[in-house]
Short mmCIF file of the C-alpha atoms (twelve columns), coordinates in Angstrom:
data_MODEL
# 
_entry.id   MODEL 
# 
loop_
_atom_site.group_PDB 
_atom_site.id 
_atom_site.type_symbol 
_atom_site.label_atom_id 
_atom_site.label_alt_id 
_atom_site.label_comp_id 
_atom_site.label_asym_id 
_atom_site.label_seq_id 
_atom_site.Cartn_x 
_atom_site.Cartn_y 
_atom_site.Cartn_z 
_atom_site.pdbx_PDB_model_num 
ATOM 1  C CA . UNK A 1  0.000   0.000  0.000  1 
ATOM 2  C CA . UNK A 2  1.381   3.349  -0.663 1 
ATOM 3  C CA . UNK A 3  2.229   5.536  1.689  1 
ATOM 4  C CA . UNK A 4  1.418   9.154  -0.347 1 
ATOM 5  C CA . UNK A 5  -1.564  9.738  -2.822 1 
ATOM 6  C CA . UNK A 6  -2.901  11.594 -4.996 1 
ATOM 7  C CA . UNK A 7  -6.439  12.382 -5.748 1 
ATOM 8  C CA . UNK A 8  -7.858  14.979 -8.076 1 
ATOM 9  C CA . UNK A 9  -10.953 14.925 -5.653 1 
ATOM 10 C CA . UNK A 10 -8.978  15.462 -2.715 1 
ATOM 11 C CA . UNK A 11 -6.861  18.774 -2.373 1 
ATOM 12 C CA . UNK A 12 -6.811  19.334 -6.130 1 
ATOM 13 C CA . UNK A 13 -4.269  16.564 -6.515 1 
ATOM 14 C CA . UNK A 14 -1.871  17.504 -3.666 1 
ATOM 15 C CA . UNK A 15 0.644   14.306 -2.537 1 
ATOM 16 C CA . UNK A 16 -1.406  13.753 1.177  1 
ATOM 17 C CA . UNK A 17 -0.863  10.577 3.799  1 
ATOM 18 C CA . UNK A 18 -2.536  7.837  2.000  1 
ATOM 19 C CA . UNK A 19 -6.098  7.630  4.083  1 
ATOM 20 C CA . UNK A 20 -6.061  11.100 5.396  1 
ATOM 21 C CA . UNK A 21 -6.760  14.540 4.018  1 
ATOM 22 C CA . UNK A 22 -3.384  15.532 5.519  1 
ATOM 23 C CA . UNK A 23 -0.929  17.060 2.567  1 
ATOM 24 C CA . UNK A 24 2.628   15.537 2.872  1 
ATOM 25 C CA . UNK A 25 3.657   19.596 2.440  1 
ATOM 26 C CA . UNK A 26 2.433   19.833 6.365  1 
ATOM 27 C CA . UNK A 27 5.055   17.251 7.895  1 
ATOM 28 C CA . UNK A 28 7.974   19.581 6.261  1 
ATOM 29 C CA . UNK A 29 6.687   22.653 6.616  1 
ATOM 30 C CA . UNK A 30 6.553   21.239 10.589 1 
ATOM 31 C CA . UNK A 31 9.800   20.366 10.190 1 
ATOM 32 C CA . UNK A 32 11.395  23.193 8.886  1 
ATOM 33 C CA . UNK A 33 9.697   25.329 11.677 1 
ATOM 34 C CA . UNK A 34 11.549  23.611 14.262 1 
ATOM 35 C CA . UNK A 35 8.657   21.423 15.262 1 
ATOM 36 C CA . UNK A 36 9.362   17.727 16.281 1 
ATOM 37 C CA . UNK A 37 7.086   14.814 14.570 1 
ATOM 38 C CA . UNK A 38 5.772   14.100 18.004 1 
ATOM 39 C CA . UNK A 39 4.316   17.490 17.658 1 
ATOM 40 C CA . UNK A 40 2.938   16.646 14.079 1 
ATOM 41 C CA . UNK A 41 1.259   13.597 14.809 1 
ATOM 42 C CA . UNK A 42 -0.322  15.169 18.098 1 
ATOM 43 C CA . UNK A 43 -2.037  17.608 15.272 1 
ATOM 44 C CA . UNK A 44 -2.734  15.285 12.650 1 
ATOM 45 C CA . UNK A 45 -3.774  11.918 14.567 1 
ATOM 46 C CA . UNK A 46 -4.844  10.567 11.085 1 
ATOM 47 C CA . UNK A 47 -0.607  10.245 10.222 1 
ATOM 48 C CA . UNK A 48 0.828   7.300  11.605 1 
ATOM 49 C CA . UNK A 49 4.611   7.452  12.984 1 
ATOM 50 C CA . UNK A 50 5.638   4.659  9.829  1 
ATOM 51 C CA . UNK A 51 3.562   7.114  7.398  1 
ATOM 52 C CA . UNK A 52 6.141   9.726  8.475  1 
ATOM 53 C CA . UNK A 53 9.036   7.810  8.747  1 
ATOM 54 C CA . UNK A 54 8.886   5.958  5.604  1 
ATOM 55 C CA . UNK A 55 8.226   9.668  3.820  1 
ATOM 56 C CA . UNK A 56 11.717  10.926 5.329  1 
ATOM 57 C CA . UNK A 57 13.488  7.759  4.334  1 
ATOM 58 C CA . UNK A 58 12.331  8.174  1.068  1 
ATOM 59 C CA . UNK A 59 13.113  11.730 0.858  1 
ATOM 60 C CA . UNK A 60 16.635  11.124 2.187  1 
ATOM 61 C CA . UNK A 61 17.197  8.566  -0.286 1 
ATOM 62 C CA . UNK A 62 16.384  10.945 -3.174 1 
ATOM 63 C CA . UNK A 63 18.199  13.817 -1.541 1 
# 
């Protein structure tokens, strides 16, 4: 099962956590403010810690 999606219907298309409404775009914009994941998944409950891990592994490994 993938981790991202993308649905026309939901967010005009944005990448979001596969089974939320939560855009990936949140967890770095989090991230880049200094916030921790723990703080992330308090505010999006939807996001599981492996959804957000597996996104940073992959973006690590395309960095």
């Amino acid at each position: 099962m993938p981790i991202v999606v993308r649905d026309p219907e939901i967010l005009g298309g944005s990448p979001i956590f596969n089974g939320t409404r939560v855009p990936v775009r949140n967890l770095f914009d989090y991230l880049i403010a200094g916030q921790s994941t723990h703080e992330f998944l308090e505010d999006f409950p939807t996001v599981s810690y492996e959804q957000i891990k597996q996104v940073l592994e992959k973006a690590e490994a395309t960095a």
